[in-house]
C-alpha positions in Angstrom: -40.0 -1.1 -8.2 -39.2 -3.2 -11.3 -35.7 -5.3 -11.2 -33.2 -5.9 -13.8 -30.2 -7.1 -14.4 -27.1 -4.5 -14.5 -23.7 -5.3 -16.7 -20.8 -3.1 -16.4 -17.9 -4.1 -19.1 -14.6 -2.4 -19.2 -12.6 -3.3 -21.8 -9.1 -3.1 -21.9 -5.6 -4.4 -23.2 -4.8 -7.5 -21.9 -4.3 -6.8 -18.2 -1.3 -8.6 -16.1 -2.7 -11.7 -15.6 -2.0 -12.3 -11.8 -4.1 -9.3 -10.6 -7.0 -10.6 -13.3 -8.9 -12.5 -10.4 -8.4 -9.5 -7.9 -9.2 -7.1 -10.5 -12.4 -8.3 -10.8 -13.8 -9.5 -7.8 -12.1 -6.0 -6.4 -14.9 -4.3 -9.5 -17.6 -6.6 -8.5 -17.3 -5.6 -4.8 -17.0 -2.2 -4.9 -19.9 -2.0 -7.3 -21.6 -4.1 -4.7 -20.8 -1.5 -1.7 -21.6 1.6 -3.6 -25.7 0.2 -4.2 -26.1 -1.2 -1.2 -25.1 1.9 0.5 -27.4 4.0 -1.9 -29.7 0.9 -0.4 -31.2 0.0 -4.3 -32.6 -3.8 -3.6 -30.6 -6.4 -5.8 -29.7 -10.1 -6.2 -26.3 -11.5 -6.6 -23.1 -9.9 -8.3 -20.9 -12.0 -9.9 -17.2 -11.0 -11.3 -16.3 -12.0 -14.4 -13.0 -11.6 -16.4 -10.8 -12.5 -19.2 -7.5 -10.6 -20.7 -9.3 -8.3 -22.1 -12.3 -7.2 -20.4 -13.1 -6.6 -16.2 -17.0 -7.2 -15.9 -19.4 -7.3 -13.4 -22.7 -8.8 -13.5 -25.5 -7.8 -11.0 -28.7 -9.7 -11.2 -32.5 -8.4 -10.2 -31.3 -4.7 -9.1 -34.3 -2.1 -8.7 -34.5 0.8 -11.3 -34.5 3.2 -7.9 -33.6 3.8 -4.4 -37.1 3.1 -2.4 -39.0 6.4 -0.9 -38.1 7.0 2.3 -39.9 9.5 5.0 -37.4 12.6 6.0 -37.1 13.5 9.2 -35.8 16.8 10.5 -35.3 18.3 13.4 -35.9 22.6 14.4 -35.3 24.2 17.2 -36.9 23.8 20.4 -40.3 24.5 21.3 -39.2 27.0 23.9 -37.1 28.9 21.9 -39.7 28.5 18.3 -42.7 30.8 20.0 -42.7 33.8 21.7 -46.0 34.9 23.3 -47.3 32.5 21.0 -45.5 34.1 17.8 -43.3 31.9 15.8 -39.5 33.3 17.0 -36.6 34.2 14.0 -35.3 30.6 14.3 -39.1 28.9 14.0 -39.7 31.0 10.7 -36.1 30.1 9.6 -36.6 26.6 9.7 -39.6 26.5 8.2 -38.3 28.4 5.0 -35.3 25.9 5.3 -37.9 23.2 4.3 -39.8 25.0 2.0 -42.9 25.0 4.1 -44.9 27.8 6.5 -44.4 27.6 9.9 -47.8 25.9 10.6 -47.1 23.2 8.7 -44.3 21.8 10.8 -44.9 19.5 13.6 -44.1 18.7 17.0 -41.3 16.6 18.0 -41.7 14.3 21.3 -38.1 13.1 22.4 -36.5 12.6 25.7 -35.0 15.9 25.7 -37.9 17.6 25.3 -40.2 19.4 22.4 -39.1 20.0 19.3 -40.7 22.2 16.1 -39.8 19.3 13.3 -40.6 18.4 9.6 -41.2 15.0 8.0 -41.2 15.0 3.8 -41.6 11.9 1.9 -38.4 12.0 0.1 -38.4 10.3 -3.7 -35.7 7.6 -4.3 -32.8 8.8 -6.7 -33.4 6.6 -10.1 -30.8 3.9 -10.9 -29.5 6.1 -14.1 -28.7 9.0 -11.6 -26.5 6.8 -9.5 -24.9 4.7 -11.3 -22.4 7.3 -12.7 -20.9 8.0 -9.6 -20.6 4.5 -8.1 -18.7 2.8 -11.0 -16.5 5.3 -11.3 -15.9 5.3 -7.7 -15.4 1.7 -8.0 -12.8 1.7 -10.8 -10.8 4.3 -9.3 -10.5 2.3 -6.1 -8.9 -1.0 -8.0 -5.7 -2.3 -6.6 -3.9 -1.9 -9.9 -0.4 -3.1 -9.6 1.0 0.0 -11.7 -0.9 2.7 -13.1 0.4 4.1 -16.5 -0.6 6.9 -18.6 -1.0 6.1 -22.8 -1.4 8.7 -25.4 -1.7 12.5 -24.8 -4.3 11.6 -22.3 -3.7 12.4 -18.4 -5.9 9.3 -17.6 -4.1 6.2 -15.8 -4.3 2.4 -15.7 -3.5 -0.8 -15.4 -3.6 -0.6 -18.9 -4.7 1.1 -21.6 -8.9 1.5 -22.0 -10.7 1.3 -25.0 -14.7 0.4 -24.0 -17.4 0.5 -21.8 -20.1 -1.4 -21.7 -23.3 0.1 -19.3 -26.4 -1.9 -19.7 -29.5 -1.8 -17.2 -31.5 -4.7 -18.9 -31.9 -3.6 -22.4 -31.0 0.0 -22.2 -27.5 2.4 -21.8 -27.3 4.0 -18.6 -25.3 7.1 -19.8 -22.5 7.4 -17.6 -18.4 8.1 -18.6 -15.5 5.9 -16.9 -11.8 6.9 -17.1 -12.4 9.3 -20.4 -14.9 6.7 -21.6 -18.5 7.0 -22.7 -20.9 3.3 -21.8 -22.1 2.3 -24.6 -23.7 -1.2 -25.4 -20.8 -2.0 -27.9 -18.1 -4.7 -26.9 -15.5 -6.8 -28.7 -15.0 -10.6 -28.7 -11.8 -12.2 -29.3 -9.2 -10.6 -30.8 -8.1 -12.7 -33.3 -11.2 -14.9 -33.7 -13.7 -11.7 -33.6 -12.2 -9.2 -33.5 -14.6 -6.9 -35.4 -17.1 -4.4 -32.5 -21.1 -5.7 -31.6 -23.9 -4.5 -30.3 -25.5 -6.3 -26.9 -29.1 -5.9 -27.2 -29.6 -7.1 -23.5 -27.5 -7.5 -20.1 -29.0 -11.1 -20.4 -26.9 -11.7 -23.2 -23.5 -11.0 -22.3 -22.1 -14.6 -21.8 -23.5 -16.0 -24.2 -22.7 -13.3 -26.9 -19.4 -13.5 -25.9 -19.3 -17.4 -26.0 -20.4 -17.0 -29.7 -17.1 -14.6 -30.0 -14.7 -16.8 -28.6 -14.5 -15.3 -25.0 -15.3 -17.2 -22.1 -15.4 -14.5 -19.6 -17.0 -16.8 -16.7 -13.3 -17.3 -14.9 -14.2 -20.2 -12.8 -15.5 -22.2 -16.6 -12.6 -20.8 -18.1 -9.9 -22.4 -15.3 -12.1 -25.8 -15.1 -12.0 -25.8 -19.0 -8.4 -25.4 -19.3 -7.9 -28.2 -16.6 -10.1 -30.6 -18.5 -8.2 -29.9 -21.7 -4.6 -30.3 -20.2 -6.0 -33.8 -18.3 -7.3 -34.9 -21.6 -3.9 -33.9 -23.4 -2.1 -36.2 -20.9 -4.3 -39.1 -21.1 -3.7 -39.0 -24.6 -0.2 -39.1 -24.7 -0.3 -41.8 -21.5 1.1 -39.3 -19.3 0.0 -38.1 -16.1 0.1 -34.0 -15.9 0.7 -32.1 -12.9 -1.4 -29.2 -12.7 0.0 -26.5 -10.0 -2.9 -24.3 -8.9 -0.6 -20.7 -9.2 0.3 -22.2 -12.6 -3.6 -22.8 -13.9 -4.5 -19.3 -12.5 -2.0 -17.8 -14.2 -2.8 -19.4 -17.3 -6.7 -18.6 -17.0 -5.3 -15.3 -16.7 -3.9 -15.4 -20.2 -6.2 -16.3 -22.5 -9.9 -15.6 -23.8 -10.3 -18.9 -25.9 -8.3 -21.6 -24.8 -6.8 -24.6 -26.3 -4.4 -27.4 -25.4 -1.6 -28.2 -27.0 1.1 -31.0 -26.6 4.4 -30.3 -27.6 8.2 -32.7 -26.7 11.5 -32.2 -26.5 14.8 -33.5 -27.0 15.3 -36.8 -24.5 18.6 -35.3 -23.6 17.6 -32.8 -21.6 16.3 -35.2 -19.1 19.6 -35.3 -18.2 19.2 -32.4 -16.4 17.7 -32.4 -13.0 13.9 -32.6 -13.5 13.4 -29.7 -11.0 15.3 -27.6 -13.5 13.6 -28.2 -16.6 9.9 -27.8 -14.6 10.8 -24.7 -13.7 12.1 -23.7 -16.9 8.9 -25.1 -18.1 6.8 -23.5 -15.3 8.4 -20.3 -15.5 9.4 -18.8 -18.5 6.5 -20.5 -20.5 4.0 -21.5 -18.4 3.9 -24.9 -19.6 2.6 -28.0 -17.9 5.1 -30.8 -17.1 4.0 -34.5 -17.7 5.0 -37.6 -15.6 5.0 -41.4 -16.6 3.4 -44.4 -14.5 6.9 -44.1 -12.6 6.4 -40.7 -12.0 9.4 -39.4 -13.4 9.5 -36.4 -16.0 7.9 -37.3 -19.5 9.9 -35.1 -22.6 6.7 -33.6 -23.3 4.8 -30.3 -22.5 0.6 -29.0 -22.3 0.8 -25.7 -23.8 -2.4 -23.8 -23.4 -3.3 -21.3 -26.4 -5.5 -18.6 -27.0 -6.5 -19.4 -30.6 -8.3 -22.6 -32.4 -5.7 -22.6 -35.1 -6.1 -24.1 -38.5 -3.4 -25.6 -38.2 -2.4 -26.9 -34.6 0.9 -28.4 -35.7 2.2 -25.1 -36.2 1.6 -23.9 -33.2 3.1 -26.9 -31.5 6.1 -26.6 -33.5 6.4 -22.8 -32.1 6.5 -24.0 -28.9 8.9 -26.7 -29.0 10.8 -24.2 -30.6 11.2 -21.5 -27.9 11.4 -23.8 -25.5 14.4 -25.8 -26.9 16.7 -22.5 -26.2 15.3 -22.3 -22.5 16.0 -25.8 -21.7 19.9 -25.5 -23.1 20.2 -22.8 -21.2 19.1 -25.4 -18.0 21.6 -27.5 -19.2 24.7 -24.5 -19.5 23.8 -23.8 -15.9 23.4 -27.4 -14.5 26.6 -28.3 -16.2 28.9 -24.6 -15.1 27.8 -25.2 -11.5 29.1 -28.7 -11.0 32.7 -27.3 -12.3 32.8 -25.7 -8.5 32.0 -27.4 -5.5 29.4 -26.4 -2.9 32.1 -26.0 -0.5 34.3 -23.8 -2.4 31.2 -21.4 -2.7 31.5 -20.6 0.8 33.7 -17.6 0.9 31.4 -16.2 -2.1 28.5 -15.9 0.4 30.9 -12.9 2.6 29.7 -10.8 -0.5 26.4 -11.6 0.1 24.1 -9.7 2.5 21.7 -11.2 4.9 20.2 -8.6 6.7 23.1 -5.2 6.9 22.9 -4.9 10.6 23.2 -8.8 10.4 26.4 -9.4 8.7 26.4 -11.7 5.3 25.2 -15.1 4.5 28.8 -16.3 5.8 28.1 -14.4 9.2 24.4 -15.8 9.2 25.9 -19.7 8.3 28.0 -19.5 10.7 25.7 -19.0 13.7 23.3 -21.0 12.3 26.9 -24.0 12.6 26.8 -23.5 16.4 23.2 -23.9 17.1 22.4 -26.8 14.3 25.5 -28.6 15.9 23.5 -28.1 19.5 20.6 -29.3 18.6 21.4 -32.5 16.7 23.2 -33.3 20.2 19.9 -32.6 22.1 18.0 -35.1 19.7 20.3 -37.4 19.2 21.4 -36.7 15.2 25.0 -35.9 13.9 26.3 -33.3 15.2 29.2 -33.5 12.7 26.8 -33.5 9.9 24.8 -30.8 11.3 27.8 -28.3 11.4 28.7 -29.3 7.6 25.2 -28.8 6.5 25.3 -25.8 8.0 28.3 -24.8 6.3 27.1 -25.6 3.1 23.6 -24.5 3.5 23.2 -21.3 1.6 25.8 -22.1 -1.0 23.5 -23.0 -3.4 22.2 -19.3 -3.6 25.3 -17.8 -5.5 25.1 -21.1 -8.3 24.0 -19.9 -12.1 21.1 -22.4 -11.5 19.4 -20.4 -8.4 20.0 -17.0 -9.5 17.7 -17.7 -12.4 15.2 -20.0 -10.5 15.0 -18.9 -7.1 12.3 -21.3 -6.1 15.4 -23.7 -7.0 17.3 -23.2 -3.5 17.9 -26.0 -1.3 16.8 -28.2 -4.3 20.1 -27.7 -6.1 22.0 -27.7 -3.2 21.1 -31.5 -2.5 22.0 -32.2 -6.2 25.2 -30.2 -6.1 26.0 -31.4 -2.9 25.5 -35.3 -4.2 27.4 -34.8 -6.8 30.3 -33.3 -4.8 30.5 -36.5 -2.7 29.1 -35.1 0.3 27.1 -37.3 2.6 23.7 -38.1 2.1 22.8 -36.7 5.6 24.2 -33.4 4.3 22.8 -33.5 0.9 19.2 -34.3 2.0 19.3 -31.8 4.8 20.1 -28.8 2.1 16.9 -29.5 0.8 15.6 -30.0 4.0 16.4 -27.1 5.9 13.8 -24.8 3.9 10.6 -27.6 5.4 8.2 -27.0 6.0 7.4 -23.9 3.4 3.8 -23.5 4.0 0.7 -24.7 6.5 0.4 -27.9 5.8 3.7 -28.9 4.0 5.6 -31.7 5.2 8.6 -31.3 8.1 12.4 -32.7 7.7 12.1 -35.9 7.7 16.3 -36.2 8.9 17.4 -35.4 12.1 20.2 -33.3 9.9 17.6 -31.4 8.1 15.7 -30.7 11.4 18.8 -29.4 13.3 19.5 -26.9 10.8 16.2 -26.0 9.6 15.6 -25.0 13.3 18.6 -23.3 13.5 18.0 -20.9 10.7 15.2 -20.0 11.8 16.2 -19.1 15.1 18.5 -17.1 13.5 16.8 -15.0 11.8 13.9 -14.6 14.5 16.5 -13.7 17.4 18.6 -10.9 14.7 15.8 -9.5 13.2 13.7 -8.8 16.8 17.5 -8.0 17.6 17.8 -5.1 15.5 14.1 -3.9 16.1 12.4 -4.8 13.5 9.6 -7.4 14.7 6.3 -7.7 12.6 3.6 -5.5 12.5 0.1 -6.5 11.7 0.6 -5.1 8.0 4.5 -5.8 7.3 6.4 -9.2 7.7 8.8 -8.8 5.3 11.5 -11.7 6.9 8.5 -14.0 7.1 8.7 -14.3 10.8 5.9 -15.8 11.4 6.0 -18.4 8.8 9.8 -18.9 10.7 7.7 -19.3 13.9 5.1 -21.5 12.9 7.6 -23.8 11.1 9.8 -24.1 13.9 6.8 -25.3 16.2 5.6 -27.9 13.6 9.2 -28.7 13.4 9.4 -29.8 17.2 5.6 -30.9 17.5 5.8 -33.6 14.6 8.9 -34.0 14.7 8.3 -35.2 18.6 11.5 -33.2 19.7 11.1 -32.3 23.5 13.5 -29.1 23.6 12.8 -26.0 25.1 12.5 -22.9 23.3 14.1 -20.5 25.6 17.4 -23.1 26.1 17.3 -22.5 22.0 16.4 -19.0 21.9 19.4 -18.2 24.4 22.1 -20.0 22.2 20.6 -18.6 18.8 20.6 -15.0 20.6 24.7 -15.4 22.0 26.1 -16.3 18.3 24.8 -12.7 17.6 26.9 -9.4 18.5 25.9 -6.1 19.6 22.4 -6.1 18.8 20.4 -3.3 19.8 17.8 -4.8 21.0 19.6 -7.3 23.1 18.2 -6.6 26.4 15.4 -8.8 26.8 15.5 -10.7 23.8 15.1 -14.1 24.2 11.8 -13.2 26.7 10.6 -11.0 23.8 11.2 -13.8 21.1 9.4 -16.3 23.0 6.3 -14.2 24.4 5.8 -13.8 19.9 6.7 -17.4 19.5 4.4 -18.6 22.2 1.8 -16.7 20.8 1.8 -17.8 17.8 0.5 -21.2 19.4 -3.1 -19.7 18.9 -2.9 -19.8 15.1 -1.1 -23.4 15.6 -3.8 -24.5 17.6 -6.8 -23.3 15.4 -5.2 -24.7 12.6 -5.5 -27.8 14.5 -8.8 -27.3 14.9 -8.3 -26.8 18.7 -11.0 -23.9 20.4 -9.3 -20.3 21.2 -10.3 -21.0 24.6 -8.0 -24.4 25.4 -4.8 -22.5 23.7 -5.7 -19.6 26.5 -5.9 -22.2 29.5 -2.1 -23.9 28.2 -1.0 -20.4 27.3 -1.4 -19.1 30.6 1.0 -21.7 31.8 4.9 -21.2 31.9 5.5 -23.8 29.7 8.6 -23.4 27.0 8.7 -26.5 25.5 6.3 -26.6 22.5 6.0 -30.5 22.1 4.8 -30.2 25.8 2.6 -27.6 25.0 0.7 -29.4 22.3 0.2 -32.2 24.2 -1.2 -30.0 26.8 -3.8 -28.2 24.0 -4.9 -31.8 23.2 -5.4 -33.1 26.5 -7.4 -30.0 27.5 -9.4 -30.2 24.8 -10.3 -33.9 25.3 -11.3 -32.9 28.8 -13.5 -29.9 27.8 -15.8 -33.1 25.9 -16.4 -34.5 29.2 -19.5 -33.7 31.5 -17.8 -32.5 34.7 -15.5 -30.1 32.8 -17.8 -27.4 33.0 -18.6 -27.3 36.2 -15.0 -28.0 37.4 -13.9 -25.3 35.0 -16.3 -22.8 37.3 -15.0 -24.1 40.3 -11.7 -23.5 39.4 -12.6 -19.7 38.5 -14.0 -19.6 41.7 -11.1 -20.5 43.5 -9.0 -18.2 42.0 -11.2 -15.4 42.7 -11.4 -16.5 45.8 -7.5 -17.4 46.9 -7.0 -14.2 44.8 -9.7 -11.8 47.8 -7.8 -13.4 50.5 -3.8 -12.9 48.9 -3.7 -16.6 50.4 -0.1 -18.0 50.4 -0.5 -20.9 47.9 2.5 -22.9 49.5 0.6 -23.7 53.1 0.5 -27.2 53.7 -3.1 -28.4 54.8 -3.5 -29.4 58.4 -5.3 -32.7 58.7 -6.4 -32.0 62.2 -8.3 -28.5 61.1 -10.5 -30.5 59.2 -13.4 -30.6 60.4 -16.4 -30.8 58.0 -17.6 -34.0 56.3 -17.3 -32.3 52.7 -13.8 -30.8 53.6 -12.6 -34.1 54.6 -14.0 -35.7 51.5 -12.2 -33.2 49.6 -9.0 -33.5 51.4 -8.8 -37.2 51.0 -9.9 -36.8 47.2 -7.3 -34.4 46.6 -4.4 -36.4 48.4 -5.8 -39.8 46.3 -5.7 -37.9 42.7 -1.8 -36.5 43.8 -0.9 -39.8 43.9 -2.1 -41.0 40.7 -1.3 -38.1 38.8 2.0 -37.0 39.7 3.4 -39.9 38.0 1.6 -39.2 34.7 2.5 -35.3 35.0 6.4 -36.7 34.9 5.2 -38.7 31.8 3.5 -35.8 30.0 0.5 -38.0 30.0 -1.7 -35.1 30.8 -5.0 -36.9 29.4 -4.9 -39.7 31.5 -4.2 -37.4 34.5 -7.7 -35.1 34.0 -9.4 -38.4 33.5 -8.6 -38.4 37.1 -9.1 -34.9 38.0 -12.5 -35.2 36.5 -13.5 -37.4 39.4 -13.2 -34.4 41.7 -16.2 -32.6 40.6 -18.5 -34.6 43.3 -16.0 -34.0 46.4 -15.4 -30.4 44.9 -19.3 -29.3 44.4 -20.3 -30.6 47.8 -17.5 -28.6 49.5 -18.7 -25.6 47.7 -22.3 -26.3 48.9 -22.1 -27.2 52.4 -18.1 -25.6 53.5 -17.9 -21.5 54.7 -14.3 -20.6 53.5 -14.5 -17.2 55.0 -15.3 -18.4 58.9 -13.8 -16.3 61.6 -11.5 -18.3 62.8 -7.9 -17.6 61.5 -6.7 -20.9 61.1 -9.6 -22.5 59.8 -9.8 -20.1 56.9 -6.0 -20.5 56.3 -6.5 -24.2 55.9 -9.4 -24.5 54.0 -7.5 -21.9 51.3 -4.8 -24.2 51.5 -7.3 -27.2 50.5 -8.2 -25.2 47.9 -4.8 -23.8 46.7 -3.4 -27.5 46.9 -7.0 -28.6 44.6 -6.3 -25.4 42.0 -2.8 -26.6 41.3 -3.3 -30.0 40.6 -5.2 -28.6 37.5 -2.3 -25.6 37.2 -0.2 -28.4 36.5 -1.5 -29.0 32.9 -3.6 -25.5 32.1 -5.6 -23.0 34.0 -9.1 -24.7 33.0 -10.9 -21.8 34.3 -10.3 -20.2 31.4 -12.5 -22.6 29.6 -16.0 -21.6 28.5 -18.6 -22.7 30.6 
């Protein structure tokens, strides 16, 4: 079968440019799925995109399916002949395949005989397939809206105007969303805007390269960055690219082309935070720093033109931004005519969560538990409760309701320049730490009380009122809550338990429906969660099962626990000490053995049960001690030394012997063995 390359190009107005990526790798893959189940041979896919255009292109694909043999299956022999004569049903498969009965075969299966018939069965050409599968694959984009344009009944993401179906050098007829392919696309629209011919798939990129598209994403983005970093070294500024930022900007232009642009010095007045996101936001500008780091009055605008005259285009810029950063300034300047404090009965109007009460009702609980736990670790309690207080005040200021992503931030300004302590202030910026894997914790013992505190909040009320997460729908971001509030106490190193915190957080709220067995519910979820913790640790599935099987509540402890287990599974013996462990279980579990019996020295009888005895008495001793200083990988150091005493018992000790009291005491040797490792994890659920 020959091979060629395949280019699908729909062209369109310029699509949102957040769902651009999606959009195209969602083309590329469905594209992808459609062939390969039509099983046509082909190389790699690649998604390209810009504004204007979703494309896909599919290298080395086969003009055809491959010819396949046809198997089918009749009725049985028994029931095909009749005193030798082909039956009804014989003669009626036969015509069913276009054949006489004495050209079908037999069938040998484990059933029996069967009359059959095996065709060779031509492969469908790549121009009769191809129809079907990209408009499959269109109509299965996650669009983010559909909408209808014109007197047409077609929808959307946006209006279409082209398609582009090229197999190597020729049109594969085919018609998309009211579209006929073609071989005809359009370059940029300013720059090249008049219609082309592409004489090959080949020649895409580069055709559009010459039209001042760049439709390779990945080129595009890396391009873009290059040009802002230049921009900045130029101006001896250092520029802060956010990733969401550069995609989003990728996303909006075919051609692009850095620009610099300043502003007045005055508005660095304002809060730098404000003016970024300002920047960030509403313009999609990229902020510059000095060697000090702190906020340059300059701006990398990214264009999608190579103007004549770049000047002008600056000057555009600097003039819709000027507006947008006054407007930073009004709301900076409004806010600090109210204290944070005096916000505080504004936040009654606000709803929380309906069954929850308002953002008073929620800072309020959030007081009582915050205050609790900056006893436990030693903080302020005093400036717990007041950062409490104060903590969601920031949500009803002019600043926040237009930048969102502004919360806590503001607060700690607002709170500063009220005169409030620094505890406080830092802590309102605090409390929202860490945001996402990998983001640093509170760094105050004030931000940490009442960043755990909110979040127990909000996980006890919401599994309160029913409405725990499903595997498809979060929407109070409770397991974010969870994870941060491990992270929280694990690098944080706060030793609390999780129940103790789980029980106060659950008694601040009133009459929740789901109030009867809340906190157990609340922690089995939280506990859980310890798996993602753990693999994002880079700890084995297997060592969070042997800690998780444990009772343990106190997730500091339990971390320690997932390290020290998995030091031990590195060593030699843990293996075969991790089977004799399943083996006792299975064993004390056959014989319902009572796993507080005391062994009886003078039942021992047996060299290896004596060895084991005095092994296992020896290791108490030295472990107990590190057990009461958490120093669990120090204390299966020791353990490991059991595996001789425990693999001879096993070879030359009957536990099942007749005589009562024998038995009952070696199962005590073993019970008393198993929970010297129960202490720290159940190691037989490691993988041998």
């Amino acid at each position: 079968m020959a091979a060629n390359t395949l280019l699908i190009e729909l062209g369109v107005e310029e699509l949102p440019p957040g769902a651009l990526r999606d959009l195209a790798q969602a083309l590329r893959d469905g594209v992808s799925k459609g062939l390969a189940d039509a099983e046509v041979p082909m190389g790699s896919a690649t998604a390209l995109a810009s504004p204007r255009r979703l494309a896909v292109r599919i290298e080395a694909l086969a003009d055809k399916q491959p010819d396949r043999e046809v198997e089918k299956r009749g009725p049985a022999l028994a029931a095909a002949f009749k005193d030798g004569q082909p039956t009804k049903a014989a003669e009626g498969f036969a015509r069913s395949c276009g054949v006489s009965v004495d050209e079908l075969i037999h069938l040998e299966t484990d059933k029996g005989t069967w009359l059959g018939y095996r065709e060779q069965q031509q492969g469908e050409s790549i121009d009769a397939l191809l129809p079907a599968i990209v408009a499959s694959a269109v109509n299965a984009l996650p669009v983010p809206k559909n909408m209808r344009w014109g007197a047409s009944r077609i929808e959307f993401s946006r209006p279409v105007h082209w398609l582009v179906l090229l197999y190597g050098d020729r049109v594969v007829d085919a018609e998309v969303l009211g579209l006929s392919a073609g071989r005809t696309t359009r370059g940029h629209r300013f720059h090249a805007p008049d219609a082309f011919d592409l004489a090959h798939a080949d020649d895409y990129q580069a055709a559009l390269e010459n039209a001042y598209v760049l439709v390779d994403m990945d080129r595009r983005r890396a391009r873009i960055r290059e040009q802002v970093l230049a921009e900045a070294e130029v101006h001896d500024g250092q520029a802060v690219i956010d990733d969401a930022l550069l995609e989003e900007v990728n996303g909006l232009v075919e051609w692009p082309v850095a620009l610099t642009g300043s502003f007045d010095e005055r508005f660095l007045e304002v809060p730098a935070e404000c003016l970024i996101s300002s920047m960030k936001a509403n313009q999609k500008y990229f902020h510059l720093l000095d060697a000090d780091g702190k906020l340059m009055p300059q701006f990398i605008t990214v264009a999608n033109i190579e103007s004549e005259d770049p000047q002008q285009v600056i000057y555009g810029n600097e003039k819709v931004i000027r507006p947008r950063l006054a407007d930073a300034v009004f709301f900076f300047e409004t806010d600090r005519k109210q204290t944070l404090a005096s916000r505080q009965t504004s936040l009654s109007n606000v709803v929380f969560q309906r069954e929850l009460g308002s953002l008073a009702d929620k800072a309020a609980r959030s007081e009582v538990v915050a205050r609790f736990i900056a006893e436990k670790i030693g903080g302020d309690s005093s400036a717990a409760a007041r950062a409490a207080q104060l903590a969601k005040c920031d949500l009803v200021t002019e600043m926040v309701l237009e930048f969102p992503e502004l919360q806590g931030i503001m607060g700690t300004y607002y709170a500063r320049h009220d005169g409030e302590p620094d505890a406080v202030a830092d802590a309102l910026h605090e409390q929202y730490l860490p945001r996402f894997a990998g983001d640093e914790i509170p760094r105050t013992s004030t931000g940490m009380a009442i960043a755990l505190a909110d979040r127990l909040d909000t996980l006890t009320g919401i599994f309160g009122i029913g409405q725990r997460p499903t595997g498809a729908k979060d929407p109070f971001a409770l397991r974010r809550a969870t994870i941060g509030v491990l992270n929280i106490l694990i690098k944080g190193e706060l030793d609390l338990d999780l129940r103790e915190l789980l029980e106060l957080a659950a008694s601040q709220h009133r009459d929740l429906p789901k109030a009867d067995g809340l906190v157990d519910d609340v922690l089995t979820y939280m506990l859980d969660r310890f798996r993602a913790w753990a693999q994002d640790e880079g700890l084995p599935v297997d060592v969070y099962l042997a800690v998780r099987s444990r009772p343990v509540t106190r997730p500091l402890d339990f971390a320690r626990r997932l390290h020290a287990v998995h030091r031990f599974e590195q060593r030699e013996e843990a293996a075969a000490l991790a089977a004799a462990n399943k083996r006792v279980a299975n064993i004390l579990a056959k014989q319902q053995h009572d796993t507080g019996a005391t062994v009886d020295a003078a039942l021992l009888s047996e060299e290896a049960e004596i060895a084991l005895a005095h092994a296992v008495t020896d290791c108490r001793d030295q472990v107990e001690p590190l057990f009461r200083q958490a120093d669990y990988a120090q204390a299966l150091d020791i353990l490991a030394t059991l595996r001789a005493p425990v693999d001879r018992f096993f070879d030359e000790v009957m536990v099942a012997v007749d005589d009562d009291a024998v038995r009952t005491n070696r199962l005590a040797l073993l019970a008393s063995l198993q929970g010297l490792f129960l202490a720290v994890a159940d190691i037989s659920e490691l993988q041998q």
